[in-house]
C-alpha positions in Angstrom: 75.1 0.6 26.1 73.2 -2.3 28.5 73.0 0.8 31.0 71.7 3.4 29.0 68.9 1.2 28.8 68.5 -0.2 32.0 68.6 4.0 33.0 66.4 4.6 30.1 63.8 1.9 31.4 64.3 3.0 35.1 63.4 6.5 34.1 60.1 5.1 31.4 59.0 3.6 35.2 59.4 6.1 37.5 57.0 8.3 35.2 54.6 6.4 34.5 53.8 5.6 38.3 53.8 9.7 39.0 51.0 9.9 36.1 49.1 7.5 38.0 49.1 9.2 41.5 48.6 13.4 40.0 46.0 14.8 41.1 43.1 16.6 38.7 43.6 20.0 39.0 40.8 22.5 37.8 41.7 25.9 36.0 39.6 28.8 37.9 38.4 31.6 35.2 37.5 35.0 35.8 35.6 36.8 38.8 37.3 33.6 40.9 37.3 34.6 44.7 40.7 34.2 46.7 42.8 35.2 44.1 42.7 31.3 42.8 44.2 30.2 39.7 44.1 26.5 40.2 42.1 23.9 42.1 43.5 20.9 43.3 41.4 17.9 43.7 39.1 15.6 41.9 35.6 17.1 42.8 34.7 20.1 40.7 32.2 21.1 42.9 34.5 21.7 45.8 36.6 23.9 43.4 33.2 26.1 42.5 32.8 25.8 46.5 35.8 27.4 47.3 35.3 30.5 44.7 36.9 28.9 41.6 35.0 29.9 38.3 36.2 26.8 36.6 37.3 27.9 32.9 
């Protein structure tokens, strides 16, 4: 049981630090250039730079 927990709290960890390191990522709308979906990265107007119709 003690390591279920310990395992359990390991895991609660190592999440919480990924959240905290993710990058913002933009969705790009219609009439987007480049075929882009997604934008990677915390300035939206690099995203709109690029051709991403943010949506």
């Amino acid at each position: 049981m003690r390591t279920l927990v310990t395992f359990s709290f390991a895991l609660m960890v190592l999440f919480s630090t990924t959240a905290i390191f993710a990058e913002d990522c933009f969705l790009c709308g219609n009439g987007s250039t480049n075929g882009c979906q997604q934008c990677r990265g915390k300035d939206r107007k690099a995203c709109e730079e690029k051709g991403c119709k943010i949506s």
